[in-house]
matplotlib code that plots the C-alpha trace (Angstrom):
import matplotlib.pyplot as plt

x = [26.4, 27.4, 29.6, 31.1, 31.9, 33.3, 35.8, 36.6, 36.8, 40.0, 41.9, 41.3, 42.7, 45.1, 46.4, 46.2, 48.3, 51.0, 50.7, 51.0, 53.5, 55.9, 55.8, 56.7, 59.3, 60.5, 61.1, 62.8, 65.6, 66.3, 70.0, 70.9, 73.8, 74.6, 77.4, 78.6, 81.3, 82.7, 85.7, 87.9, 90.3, 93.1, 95.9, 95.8, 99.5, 100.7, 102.2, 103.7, 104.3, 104.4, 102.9, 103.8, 103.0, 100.6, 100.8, 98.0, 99.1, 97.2, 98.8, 97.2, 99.1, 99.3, 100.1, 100.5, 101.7, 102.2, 101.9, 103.2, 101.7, 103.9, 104.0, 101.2, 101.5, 98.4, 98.2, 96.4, 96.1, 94.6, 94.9, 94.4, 93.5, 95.0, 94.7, 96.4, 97.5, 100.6, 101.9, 105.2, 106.8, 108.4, 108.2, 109.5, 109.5, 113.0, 115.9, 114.3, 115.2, 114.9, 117.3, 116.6, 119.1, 116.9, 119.9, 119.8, 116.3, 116.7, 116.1, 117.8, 115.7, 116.9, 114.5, 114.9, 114.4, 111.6, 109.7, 106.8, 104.1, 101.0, 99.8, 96.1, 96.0, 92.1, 92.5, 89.9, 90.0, 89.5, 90.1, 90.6, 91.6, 92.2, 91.2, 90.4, 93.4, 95.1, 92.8, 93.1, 93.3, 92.7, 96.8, 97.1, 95.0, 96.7, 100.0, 99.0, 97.8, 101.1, 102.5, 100.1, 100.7, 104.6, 103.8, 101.9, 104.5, 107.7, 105.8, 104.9, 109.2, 109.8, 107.6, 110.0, 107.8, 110.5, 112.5, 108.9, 108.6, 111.7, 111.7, 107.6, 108.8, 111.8, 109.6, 106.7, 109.4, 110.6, 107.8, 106.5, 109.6, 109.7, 106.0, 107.2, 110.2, 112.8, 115.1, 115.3, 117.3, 116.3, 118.5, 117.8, 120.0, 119.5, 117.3, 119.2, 119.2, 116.4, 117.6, 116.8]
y = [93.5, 97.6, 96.6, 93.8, 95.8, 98.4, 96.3, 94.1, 97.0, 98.5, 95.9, 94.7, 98.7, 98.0, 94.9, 96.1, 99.6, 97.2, 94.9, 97.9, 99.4, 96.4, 96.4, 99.6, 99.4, 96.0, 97.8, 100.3, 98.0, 95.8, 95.4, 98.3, 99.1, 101.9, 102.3, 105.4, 106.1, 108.5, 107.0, 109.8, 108.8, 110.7, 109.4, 107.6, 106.1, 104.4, 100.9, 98.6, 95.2, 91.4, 89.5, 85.8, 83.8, 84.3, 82.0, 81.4, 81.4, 80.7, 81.7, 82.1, 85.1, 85.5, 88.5, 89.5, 92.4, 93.2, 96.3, 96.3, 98.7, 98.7, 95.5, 93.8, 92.7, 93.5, 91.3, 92.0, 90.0, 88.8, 86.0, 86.5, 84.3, 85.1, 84.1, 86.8, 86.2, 87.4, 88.6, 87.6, 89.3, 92.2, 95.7, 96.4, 100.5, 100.0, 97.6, 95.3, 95.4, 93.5, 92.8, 91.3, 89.2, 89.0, 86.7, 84.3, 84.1, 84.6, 87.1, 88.6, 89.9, 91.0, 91.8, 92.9, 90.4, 89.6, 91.7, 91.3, 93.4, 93.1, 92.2, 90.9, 90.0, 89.1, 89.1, 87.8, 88.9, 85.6, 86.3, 89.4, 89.5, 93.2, 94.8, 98.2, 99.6, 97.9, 97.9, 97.2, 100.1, 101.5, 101.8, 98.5, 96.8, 98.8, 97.8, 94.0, 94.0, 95.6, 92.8, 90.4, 91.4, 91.5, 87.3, 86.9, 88.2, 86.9, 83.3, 83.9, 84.3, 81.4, 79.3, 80.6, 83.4, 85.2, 82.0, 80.7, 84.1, 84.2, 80.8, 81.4, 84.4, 82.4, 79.9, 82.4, 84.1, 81.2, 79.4, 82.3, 82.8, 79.5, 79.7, 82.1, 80.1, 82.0, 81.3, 83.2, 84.2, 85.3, 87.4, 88.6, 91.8, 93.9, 97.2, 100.4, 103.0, 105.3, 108.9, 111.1]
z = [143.5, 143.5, 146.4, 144.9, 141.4, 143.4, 145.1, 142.4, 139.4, 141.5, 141.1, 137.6, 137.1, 138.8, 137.0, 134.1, 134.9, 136.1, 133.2, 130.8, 133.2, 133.2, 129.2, 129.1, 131.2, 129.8, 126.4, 127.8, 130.3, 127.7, 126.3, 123.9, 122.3, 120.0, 117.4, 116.1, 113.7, 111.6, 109.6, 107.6, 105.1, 105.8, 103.2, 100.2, 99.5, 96.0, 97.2, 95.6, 97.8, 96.7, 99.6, 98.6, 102.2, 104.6, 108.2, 111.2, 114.3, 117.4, 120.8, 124.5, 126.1, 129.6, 131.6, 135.1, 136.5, 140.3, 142.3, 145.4, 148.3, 151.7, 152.2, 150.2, 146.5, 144.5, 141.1, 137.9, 135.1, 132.0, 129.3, 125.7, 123.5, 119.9, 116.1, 113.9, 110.3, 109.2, 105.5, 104.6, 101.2, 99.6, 99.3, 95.9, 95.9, 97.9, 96.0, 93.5, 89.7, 87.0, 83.8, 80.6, 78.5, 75.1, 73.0, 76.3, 77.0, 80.9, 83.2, 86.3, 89.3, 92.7, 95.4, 99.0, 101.6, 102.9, 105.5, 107.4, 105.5, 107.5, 111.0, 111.8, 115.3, 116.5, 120.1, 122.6, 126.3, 127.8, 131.5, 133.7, 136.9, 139.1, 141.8, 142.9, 144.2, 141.1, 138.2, 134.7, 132.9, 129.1, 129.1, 130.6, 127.6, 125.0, 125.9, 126.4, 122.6, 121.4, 123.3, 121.5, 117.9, 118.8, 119.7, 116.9, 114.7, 116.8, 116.3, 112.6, 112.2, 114.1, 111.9, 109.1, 107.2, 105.9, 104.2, 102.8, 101.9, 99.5, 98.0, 97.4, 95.3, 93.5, 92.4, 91.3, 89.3, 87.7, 87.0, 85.6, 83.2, 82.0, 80.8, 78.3, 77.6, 79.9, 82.6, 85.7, 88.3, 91.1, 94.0, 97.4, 99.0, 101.6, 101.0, 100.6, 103.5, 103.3, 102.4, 104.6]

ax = plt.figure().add_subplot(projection="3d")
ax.plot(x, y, z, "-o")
ax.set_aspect("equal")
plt.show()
């Protein structure tokens, strides 16, 4: 029975320095991921915008770009899959007044037209396709989401955000003088030059 403990303790020591082991080493390869941070407010600006439309727009954007070495072209490419929001509206620190005719009840207001005032492209890498003598790089990716928020807006214009933007406005305006019994009318022109 000696014999037999001594050939059967081993391996129950054994087992249970691999079982322990393996935990160990189980805690330690699983997936991590770390997050650091350290966000500094660098300028705090007065602003005075009227956003009046806001429009979704879901896009896939493909891009491919070839290298070619001597005589063989080496491709890389991606697709992005896109849904940015886009603010349409006014900037009223530059051109906008507005003038009030007591005796006629009505008001005058111009505004500058229209701009786009903010840009929220969420962009999802859906493919990526490179290899090593022509690889995707951190330039490559930068670029193609300049190119993505520049589709996102391009598409946001073509839906008409600017003109939805103006009569939004117009009708805010006059819906908002008549509650108080006025009239109003309401002008777009183009933004003075900046001084420089």
């Amino acid at each position: 029975m000696n014999t037999r403990a001594a050939t059967v303790l081993p391996w129950i020591f054994v087992a249970l320095l691999s079982a322990a082991l393996g935990a160990l080493l189980a805690r330690r390869g699983g997936d991590t991921a770390r997050v650091s941070a350290a966000p500094v407010v660098t300028v705090v600006n007065n602003v005075l915008k009227l956003a009046t439309v806001e429009i979704e727009v879901s896009d896939v954007l493909r891009v491919e770009e070839v290298k070619t070495f001597v005589i063989v072209d080496l491709p890389k490419s991606a697709i992005l899959r896109l849904k940015g929001r886009v603010l349409g509206g006014f900037d009223l620190s530059h051109g906008s007044s507005v003038k009030a005719d007591e005796s006629a009840r009505r008001i005058r207001v111009t505004l500058p037209h229209a701009s786009v005032l903010a840009v929220d492209p969420a962009v999802e890498w859906f493919d990526e396709q490179s290899g090593w003598l022509n690889p995707i790089t951190p330039d490559d990716r930068t670029r193609w989401l300049a190119w993505a928020r520049l589709s996102v807006v391009a598409a946001a214009r073509r839906a008409g955000l600017l003109q939805k933007s103006e009569e939004r406005a117009a009708s805010l305006i006059r819906d908002a003088a008549a509650a108080y019994g006025w009239t109003a009318e309401v002008t777009f022109v183009d933004a003075p030059a900046p001084v420089p």
